[in-house]
VEXKE-240030 format. One record per residue (C-alpha): residue in one letter; x, y, z. Coordinates in steps of 0.25 Angstrom, whole numbers, plus 5000, padded with zeros to 4 digits. Layout:
<atoms>
atom type=a; px=X; py=Y; pz=Z
...
</atoms>
This chain:
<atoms>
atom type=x; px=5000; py=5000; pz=5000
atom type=x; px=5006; py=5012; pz=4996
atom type=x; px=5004; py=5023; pz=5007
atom type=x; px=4990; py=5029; pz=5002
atom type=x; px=4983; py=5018; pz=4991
atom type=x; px=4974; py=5007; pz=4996
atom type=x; px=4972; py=4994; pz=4990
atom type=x; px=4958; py=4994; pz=4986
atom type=x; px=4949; py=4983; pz=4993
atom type=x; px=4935; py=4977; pz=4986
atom type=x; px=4923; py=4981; pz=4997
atom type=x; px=4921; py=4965; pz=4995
atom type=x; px=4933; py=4964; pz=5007
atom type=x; px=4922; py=4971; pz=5016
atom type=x; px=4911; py=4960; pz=5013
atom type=x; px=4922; py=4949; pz=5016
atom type=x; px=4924; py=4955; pz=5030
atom type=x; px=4937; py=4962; pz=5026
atom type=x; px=4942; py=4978; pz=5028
atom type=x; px=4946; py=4987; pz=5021
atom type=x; px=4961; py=4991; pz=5027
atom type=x; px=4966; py=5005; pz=5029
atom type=x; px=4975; py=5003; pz=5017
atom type=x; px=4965; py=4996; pz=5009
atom type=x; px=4952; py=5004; pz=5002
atom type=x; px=4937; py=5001; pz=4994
atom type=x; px=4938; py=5007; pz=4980
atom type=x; px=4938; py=5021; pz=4980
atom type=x; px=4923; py=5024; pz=4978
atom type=x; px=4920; py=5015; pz=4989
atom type=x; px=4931; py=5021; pz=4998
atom type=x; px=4925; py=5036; pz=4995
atom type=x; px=4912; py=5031; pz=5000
atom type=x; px=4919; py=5025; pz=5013
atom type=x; px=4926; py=5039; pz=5015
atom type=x; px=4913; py=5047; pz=5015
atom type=x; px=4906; py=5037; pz=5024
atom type=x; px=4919; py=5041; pz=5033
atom type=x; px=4917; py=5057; pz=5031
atom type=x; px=4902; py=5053; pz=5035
atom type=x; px=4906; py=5045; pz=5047
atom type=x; px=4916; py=5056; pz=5053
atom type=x; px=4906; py=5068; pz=5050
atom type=x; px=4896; py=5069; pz=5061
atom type=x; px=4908; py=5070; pz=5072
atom type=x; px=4919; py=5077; pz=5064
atom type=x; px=4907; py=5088; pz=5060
atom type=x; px=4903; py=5087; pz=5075
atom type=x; px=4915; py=5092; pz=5082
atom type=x; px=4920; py=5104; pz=5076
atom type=x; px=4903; py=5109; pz=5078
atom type=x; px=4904; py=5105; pz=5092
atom type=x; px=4916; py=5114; pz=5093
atom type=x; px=4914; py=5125; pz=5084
atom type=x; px=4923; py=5121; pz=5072
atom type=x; px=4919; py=5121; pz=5057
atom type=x; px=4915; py=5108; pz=5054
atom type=x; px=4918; py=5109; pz=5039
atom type=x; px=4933; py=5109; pz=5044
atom type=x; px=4930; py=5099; pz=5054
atom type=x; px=4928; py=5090; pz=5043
atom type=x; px=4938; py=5094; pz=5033
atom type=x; px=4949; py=5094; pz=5043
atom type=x; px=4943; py=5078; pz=5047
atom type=x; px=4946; py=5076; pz=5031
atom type=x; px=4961; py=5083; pz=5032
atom type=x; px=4964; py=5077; pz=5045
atom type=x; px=4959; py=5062; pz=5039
atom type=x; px=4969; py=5063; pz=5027
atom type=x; px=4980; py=5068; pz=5035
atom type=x; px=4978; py=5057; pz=5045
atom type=x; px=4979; py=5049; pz=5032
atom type=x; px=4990; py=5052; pz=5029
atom type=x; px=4997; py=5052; pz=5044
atom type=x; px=4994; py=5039; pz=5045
atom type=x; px=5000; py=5035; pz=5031
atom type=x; px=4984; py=5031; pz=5026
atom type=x; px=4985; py=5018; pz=5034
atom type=x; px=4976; py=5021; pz=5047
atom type=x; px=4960; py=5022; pz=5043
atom type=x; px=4954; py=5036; pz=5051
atom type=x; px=4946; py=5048; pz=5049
atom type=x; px=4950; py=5060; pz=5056
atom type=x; px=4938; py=5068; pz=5062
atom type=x; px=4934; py=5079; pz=5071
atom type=x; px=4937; py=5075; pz=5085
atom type=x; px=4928; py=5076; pz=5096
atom type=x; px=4939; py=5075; pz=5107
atom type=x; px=4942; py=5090; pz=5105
atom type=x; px=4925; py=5095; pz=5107
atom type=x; px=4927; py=5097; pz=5122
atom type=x; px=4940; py=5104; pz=5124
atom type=x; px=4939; py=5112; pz=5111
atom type=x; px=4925; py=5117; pz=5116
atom type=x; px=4932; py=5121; pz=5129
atom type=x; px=4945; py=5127; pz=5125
atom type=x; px=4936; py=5135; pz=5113
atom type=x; px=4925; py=5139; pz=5122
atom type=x; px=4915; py=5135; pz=5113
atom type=x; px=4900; py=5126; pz=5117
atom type=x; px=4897; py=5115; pz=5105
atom type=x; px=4890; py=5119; pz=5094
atom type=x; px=4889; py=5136; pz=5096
atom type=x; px=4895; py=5137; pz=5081
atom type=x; px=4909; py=5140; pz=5078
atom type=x; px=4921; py=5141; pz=5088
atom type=x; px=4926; py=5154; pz=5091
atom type=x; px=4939; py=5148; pz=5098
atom type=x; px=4941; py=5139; pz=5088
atom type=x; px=4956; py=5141; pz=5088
atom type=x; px=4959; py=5138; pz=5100
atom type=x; px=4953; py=5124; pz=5098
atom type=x; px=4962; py=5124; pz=5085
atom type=x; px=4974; py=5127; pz=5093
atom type=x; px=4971; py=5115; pz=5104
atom type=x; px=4967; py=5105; pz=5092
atom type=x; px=4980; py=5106; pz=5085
atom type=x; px=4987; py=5106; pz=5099
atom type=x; px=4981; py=5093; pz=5100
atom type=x; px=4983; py=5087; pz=5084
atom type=x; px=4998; py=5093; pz=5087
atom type=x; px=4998; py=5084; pz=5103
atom type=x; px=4991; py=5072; pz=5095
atom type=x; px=5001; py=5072; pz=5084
atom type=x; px=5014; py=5071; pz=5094
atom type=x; px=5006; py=5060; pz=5099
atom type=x; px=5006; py=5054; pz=5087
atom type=x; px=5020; py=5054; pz=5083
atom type=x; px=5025; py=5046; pz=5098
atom type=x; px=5014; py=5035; pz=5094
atom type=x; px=5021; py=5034; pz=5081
atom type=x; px=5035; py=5034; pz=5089
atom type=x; px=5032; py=5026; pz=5101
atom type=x; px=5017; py=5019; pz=5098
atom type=x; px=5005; py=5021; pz=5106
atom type=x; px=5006; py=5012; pz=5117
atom type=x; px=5007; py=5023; pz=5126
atom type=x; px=4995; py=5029; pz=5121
atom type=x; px=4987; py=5017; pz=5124
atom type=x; px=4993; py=5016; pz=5140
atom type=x; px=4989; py=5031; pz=5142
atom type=x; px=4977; py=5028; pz=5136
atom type=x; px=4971; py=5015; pz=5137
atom type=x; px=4956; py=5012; pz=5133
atom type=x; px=4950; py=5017; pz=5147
atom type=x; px=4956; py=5031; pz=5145
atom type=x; px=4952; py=5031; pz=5130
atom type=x; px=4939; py=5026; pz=5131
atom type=x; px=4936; py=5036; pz=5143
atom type=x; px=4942; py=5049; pz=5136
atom type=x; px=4934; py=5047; pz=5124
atom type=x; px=4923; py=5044; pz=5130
atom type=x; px=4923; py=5054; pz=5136
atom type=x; px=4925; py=5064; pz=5125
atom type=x; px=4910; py=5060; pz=5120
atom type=x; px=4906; py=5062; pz=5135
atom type=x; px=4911; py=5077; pz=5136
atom type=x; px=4905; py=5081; pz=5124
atom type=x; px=4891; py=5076; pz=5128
atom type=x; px=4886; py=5088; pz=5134
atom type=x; px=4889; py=5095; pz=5122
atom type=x; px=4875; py=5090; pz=5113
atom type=x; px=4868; py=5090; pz=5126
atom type=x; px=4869; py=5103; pz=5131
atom type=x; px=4875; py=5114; pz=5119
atom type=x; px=4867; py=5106; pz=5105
atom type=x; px=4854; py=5105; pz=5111
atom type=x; px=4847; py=5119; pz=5114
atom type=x; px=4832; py=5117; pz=5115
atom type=x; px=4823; py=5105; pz=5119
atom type=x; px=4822; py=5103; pz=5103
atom type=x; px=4838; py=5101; pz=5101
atom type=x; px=4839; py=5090; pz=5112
atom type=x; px=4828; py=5083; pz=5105
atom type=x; px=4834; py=5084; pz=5091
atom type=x; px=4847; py=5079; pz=5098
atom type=x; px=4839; py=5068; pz=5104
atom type=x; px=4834; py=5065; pz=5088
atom type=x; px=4849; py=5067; pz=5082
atom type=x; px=4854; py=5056; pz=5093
atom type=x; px=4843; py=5046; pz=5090
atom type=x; px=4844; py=5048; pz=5075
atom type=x; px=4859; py=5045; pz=5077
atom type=x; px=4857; py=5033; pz=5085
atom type=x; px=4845; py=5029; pz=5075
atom type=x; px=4855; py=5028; pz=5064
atom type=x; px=4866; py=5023; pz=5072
atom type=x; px=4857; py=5010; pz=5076
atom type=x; px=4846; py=5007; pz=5066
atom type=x; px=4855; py=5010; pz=5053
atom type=x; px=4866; py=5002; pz=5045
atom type=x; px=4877; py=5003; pz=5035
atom type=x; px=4881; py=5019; pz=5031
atom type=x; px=4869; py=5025; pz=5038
atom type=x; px=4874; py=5019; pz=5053
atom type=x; px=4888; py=5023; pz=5050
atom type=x; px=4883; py=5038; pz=5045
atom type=x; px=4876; py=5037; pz=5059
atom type=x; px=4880; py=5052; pz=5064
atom type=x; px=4875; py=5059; pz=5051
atom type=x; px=4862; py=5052; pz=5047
atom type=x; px=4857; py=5054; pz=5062
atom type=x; px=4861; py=5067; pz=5060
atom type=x; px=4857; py=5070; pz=5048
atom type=x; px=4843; py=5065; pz=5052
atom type=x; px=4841; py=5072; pz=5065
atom type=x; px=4844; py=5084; pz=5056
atom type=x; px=4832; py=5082; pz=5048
atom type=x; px=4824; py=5079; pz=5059
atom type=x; px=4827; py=5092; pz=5065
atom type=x; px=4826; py=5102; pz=5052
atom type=x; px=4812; py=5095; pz=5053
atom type=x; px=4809; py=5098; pz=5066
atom type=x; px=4816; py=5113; pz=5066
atom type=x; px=4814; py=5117; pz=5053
atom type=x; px=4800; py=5109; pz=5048
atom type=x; px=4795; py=5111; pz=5063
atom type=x; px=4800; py=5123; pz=5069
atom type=x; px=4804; py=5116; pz=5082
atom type=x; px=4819; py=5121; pz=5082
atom type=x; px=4831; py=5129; pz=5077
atom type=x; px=4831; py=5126; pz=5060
atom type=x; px=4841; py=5120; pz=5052
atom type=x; px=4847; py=5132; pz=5044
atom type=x; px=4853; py=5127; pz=5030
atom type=x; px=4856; py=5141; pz=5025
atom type=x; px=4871; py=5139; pz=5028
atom type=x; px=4870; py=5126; pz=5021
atom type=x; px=4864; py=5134; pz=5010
atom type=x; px=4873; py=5143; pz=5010
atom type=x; px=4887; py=5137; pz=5012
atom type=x; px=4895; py=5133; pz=4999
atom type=x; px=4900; py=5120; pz=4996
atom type=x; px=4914; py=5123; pz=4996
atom type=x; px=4923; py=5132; pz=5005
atom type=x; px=4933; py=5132; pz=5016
atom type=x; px=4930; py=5128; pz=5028
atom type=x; px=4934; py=5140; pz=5041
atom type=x; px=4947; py=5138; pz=5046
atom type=x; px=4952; py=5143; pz=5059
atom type=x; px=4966; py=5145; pz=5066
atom type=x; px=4970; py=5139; pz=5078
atom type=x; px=4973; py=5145; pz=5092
atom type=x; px=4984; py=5139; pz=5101
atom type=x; px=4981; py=5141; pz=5114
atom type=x; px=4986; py=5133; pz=5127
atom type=x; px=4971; py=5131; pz=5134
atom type=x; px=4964; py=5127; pz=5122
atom type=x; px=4978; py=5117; pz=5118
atom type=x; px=4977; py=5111; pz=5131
atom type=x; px=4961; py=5107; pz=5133
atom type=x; px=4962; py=5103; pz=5118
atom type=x; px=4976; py=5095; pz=5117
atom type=x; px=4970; py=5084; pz=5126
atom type=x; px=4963; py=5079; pz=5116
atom type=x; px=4975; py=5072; pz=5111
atom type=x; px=4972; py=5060; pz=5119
atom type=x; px=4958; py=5057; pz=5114
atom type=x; px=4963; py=5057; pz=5099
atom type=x; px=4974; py=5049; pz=5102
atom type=x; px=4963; py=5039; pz=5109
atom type=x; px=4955; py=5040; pz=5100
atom type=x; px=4965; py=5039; pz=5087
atom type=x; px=4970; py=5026; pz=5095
atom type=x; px=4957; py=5019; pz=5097
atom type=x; px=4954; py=5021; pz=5083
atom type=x; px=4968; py=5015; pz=5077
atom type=x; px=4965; py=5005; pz=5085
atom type=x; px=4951; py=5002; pz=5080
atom type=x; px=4954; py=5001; pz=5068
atom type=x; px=4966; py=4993; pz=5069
atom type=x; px=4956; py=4983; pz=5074
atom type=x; px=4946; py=4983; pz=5064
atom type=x; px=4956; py=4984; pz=5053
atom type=x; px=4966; py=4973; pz=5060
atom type=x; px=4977; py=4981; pz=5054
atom type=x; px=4985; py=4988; pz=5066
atom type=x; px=4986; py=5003; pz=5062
atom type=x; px=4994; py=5004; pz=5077
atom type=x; px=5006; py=5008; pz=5070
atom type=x; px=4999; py=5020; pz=5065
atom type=x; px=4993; py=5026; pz=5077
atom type=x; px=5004; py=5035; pz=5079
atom type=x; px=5002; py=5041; pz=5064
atom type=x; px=4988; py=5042; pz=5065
atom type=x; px=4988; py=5050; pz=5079
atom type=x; px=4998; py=5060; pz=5070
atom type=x; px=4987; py=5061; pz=5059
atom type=x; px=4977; py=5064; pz=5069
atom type=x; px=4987; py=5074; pz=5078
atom type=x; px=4991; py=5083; pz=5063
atom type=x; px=4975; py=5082; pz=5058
atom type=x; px=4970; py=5087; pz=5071
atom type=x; px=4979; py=5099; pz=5070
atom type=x; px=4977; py=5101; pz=5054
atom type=x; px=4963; py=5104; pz=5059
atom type=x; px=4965; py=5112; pz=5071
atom type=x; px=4974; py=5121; pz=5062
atom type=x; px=4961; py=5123; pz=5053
atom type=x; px=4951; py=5124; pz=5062
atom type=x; px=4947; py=5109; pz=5062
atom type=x; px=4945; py=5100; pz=5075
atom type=x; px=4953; py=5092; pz=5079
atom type=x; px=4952; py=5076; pz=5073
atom type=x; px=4953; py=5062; pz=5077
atom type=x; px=4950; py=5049; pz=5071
atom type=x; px=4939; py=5044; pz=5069
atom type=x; px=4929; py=5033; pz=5076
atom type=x; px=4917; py=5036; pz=5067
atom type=x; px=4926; py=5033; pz=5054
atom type=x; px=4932; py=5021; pz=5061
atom type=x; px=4917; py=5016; pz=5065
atom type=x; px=4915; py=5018; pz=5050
atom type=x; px=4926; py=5010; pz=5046
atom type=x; px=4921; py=5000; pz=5056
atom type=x; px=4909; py=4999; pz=5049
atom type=x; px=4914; py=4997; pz=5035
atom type=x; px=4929; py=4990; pz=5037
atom type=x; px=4935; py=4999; pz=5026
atom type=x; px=4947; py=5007; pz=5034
atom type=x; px=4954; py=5011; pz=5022
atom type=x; px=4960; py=5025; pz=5022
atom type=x; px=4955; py=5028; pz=5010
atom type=x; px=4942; py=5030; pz=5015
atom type=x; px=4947; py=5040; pz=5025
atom type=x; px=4954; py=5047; pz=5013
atom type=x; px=4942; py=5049; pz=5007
atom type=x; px=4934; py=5053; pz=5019
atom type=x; px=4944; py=5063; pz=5022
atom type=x; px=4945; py=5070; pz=5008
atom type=x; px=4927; py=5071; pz=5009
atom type=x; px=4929; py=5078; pz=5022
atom type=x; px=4940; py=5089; pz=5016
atom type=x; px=4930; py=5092; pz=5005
atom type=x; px=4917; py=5092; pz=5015
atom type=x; px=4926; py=5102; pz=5025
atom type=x; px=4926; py=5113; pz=5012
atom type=x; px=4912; py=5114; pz=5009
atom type=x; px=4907; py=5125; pz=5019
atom type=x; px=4891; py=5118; pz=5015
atom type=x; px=4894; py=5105; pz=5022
atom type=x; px=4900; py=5114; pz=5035
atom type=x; px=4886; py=5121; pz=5034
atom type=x; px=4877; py=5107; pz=5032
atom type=x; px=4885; py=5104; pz=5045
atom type=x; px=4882; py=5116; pz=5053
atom type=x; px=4866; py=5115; pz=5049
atom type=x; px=4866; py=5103; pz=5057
atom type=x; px=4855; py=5106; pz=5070
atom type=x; px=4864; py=5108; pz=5083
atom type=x; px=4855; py=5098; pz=5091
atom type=x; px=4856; py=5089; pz=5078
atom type=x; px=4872; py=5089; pz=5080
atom type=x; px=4870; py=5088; pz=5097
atom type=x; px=4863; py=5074; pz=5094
atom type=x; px=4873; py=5069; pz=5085
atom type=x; px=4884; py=5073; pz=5094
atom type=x; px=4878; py=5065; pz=5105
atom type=x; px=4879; py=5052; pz=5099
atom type=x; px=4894; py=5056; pz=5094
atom type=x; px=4898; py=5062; pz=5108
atom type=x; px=4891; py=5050; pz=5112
atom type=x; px=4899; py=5037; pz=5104
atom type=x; px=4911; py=5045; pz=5107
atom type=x; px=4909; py=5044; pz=5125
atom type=x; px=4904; py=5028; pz=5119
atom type=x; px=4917; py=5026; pz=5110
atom type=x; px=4926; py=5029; pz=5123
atom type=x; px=4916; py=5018; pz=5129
atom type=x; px=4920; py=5008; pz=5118
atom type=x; px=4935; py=5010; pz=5120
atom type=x; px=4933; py=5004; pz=5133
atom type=x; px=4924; py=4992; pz=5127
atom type=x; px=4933; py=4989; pz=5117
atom type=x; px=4947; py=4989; pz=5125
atom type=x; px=4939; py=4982; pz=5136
atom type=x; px=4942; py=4993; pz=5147
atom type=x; px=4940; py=4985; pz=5161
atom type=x; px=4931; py=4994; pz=5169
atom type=x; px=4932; py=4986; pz=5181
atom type=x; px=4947; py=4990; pz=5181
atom type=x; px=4944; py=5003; pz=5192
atom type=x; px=4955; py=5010; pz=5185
atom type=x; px=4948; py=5009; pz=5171
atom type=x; px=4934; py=5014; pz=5178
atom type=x; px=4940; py=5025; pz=5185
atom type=x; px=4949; py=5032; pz=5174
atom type=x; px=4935; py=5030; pz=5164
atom type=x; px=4926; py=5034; pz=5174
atom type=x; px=4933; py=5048; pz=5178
atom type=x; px=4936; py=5050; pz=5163
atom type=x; px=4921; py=5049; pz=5159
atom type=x; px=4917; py=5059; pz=5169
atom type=x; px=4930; py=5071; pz=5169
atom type=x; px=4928; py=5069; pz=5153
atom type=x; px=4911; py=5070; pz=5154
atom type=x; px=4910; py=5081; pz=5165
atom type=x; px=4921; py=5089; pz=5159
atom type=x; px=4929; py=5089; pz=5171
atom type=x; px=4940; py=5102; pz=5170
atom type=x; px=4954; py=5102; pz=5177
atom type=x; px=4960; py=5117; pz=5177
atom type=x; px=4974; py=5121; pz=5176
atom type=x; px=4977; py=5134; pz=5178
atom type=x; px=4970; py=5140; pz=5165
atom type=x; px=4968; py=5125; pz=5158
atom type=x; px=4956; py=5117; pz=5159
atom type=x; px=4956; py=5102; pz=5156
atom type=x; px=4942; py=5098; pz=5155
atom type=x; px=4934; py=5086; pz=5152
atom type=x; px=4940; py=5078; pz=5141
atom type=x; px=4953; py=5082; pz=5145
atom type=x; px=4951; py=5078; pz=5159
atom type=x; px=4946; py=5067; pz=5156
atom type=x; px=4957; py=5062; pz=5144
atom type=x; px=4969; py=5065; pz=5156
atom type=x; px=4962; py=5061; pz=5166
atom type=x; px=4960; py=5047; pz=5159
atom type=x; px=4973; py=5046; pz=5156
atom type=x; px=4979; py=5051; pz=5169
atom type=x; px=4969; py=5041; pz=5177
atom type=x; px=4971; py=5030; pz=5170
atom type=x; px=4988; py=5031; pz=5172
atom type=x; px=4986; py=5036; pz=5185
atom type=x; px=4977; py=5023; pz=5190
atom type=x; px=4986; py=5012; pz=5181
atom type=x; px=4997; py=5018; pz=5189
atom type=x; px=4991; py=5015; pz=5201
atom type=x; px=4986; py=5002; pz=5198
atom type=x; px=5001; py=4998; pz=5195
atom type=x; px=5008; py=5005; pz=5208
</atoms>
């Protein structure tokens, strides 16, 4: 294989049992199909975050396609993943910024710019020593007790945010209740493409549901589609410069240790479903994350991660060739310069998107849970229970340590405490 062609696979090999390897791809038609399943399957959340913090979203999603191919090429085309918006950064971006969910575009933005590339640059040197040394040091700072607690508890931090700041009249909280149950509708009681598109359809359905209600009815605020109307189809999307300031660094450069966990987990999920051991490759692929999280912090992007909903999707589909991801990533960059899909996005009802991001704040606290299933965490251990017990709640109830000036609050409480718990009490055990 030379370092970017694939050997081109019949989809008979899917019908026999087989995969479709990183290195190996479907004919191209079929693979251009797979890649905007791919743009599907990472939209609802990569479109998600930079709403919930003020960011364009139009940039959200070309900076998910740039940070996808530079990834790519990071890791050399030969680990399958697609770079989106993370939600790690919701929490202490909304805190180090000043700004509450959802109240239109960030007027610190900067700041939160300056802190994400702080993090991509912290991310990237951790990179290069897994590269040197391996990352069996990760895995003892952070075994599946801690990693399971801290991102769970990311989902459980963000809770309150659909609860209380996405639902302002009786009439929202009900449309919320109608987005969660069309989601869950479609989750459950669907099959093939539509189950995987779950996010979008129930989405997409709860948004006709309300224009019925508010705009046949009356009952609340309208859908507006004059931006829509009036937006073109192509143009740049608003850039902004960052701003390097030593609060804002220090509540956002935590992060770090949830991308690493969650970069790690999802190595390792697929080198399980594949059976080919991309290990050798984590180092690489931590660098590709660290230098796309700050090539979009420098534009004005979020910060980005791998991820789980593309791997789900691959999962569902056994084709992990990277091609795919090639052509998901060049769909996003084209979506990211036409200003009419940025305005489509922003059209969509408030209550409509607090819904939606319960169910994805929601499977993120339950993704934390399944790291503990699968690695078997022994709960009757006292050490295991105490380190996940205290994480869930410093994490949930945003408990804030001050020093001097600097606040550390709740996910970054909760990521050190974890850490320092969990070597704390296994040092004990062994004294």
């Amino acid at each position: 294989m030379g370092m970017f062609s694939w050997t081109e696979r019949s989809p008979a090999v899917l019908q026999g049992g087989g995969v479709i390897g990183p290195d190996e791809r479907l004919p191209w038609p079929q693979t251009g199909l797979m890649g905007v399943q791919h743009v599907i399957a990472m939209f609802g959340s990569t479109v998600l975050a930079p709403i919930l913090m003020g960011f364009d979203p139009n940039l959200a999603v070309l900076m998910s396609g740039t940070g996808t191919l530079i990834f790519f090429l990071i890791t050399g085309g030969k680990v399958p993943s697609y770079l989106g918006s993370s939600f790690a950064f919701i929490g202490v971006v909304n805190v180090a910024t000043g700004y509450v969910a959802s109240q239109g575009a960030n007027a610190n933005i900067g700041l939160a710019l300056g802190g994400i590339i702080a993090c991509g640059l912290v991310y990237t040197l951790v990179g290069v020593l897994v590269h040197l040394i391996g990352t069996g040091w990760i895995e003892r700072l952070m075994p599946p007790v801690v990693t399971g607690a801290v991102v769970a508890v990311i989902g459980l931090n963000l809770a309150s945010i659909p609860i209380r700041n996405m639902a302002a009249s009786n009439f929202d909280a009900w449309m919320q209740a109608v987005t969660f149950l069309s989601v869950a509708l479609v989750a459950v009681f669907t099959r093939g493409m539509v189950q995987r598109l779950l996010i979008l359809i129930g989405l997409v359905i709860a948004s006709l549901i309300y224009a019925a209600l508010t705009n046949g009815l009356g009952l609340g605020k309208p859908v507006d589609v004059s931006a829509i109307v009036a937006a073109p189809w192509f143009g740049l999307p608003s850039l902004h410069a960052p701003v390097f300031e030593g609060r804002a660094i220090m509540l956002i450069v935590p992060v770090v240790i949830i991308l690493v966990a969650e970069n790690l987990g999802h190595i390792k999920a697929v080198t399980a479903m594949t059976g080919r051991n991309l290990d050798r490759y984590m180092g690489r692929a931590f660098i590709g994350d660290g230098v796309a999280t700050m090539v979009s912090g420098a534009a004005g992007g979020t910060g980005v991660t791998t991820y789980a909903e593309n791997i789900g999707v691959m999962a569902a589909t056994r084709i992990y060739s990277t091609a795919v991801f090639v052509c998901a990533a060049v769909i996003a960059v084209l979506l990211g310069f036409s200003p009419k899909f940025g305005a489509l996005i922003q059209a969509i009802p408030l209550p409509v998107m607090g819904g939606v991001s319960i169910v994805v704040f929601g499977l993120i606290a339950i993704a934390g849970a399944r790291i503990w299933v699968d690695n078997r965490v022994d709960f009757s251990d006292t050490k295991n229970l105490i380190v996940a017990a205290i994480t869930l709640i410093l994490g949930t109830g945003e408990f804030t340590l001050k020093f001097g000036e600097f606040a550390l609050g709740g996910i970054g409480t909760a990521t050190f405490g974890a850490i320092l718990l969990h070597a704390l009490l296994s040092r004990a055990r062994k004294s």
